[in-house]
N, C-alpha and C positions, 0 to 999 in steps of 0.2 A: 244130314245131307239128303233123304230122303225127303224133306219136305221142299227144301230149297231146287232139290230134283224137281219134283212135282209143282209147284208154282212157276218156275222160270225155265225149267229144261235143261238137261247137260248138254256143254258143247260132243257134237259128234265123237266118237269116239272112247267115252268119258265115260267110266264104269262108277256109282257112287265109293265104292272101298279108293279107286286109287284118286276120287275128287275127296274125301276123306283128309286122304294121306296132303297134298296141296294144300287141300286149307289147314290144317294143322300145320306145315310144315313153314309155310308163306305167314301167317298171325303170330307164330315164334315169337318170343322175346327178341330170338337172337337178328334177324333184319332187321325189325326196330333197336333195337342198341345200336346198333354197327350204324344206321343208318342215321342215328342223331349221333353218334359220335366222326361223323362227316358234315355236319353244320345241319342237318336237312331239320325241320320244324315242324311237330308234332302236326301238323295242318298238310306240309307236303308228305307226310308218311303216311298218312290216314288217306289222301287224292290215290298216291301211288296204288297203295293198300285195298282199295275200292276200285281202282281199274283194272288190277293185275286178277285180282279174283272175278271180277267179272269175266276177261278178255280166257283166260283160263278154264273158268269153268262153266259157263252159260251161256246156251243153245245160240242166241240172240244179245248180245252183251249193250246197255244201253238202253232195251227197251222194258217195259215196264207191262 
């Protein structure tokens, strides 16, 4: 976390221990399972997967 800290920034608010805690919690197995076992396709879990952690955890989400 600390580097992804450092390169990109945490969203306001955002302590590395509890952006930590998110990204472990959100990369789960268990979203992805639950979430193909609702038709969704390895393609739409991986979009979702990459915007929710963005929008979550990064100062700027989008940019680069």
């Amino acid at each position: 976390m600390a580097l992804l800290a450092e390169r990109f920034g945490l969203r306001e608010g955002l302590d590395e221990v509890t952006g930590t805690d998110l990204l472990m919690m959100l990369s789960s197995s268990s979203p992805y399972l639950t979430l193909r076992s609702y038709g969704w396709t390895g393609e739409q879990y991986t979009d979702w997967l990459t915007d929710t952690l963005a929008k979550q955890l990064l100062a700027h989400p989008g940019r680069r």
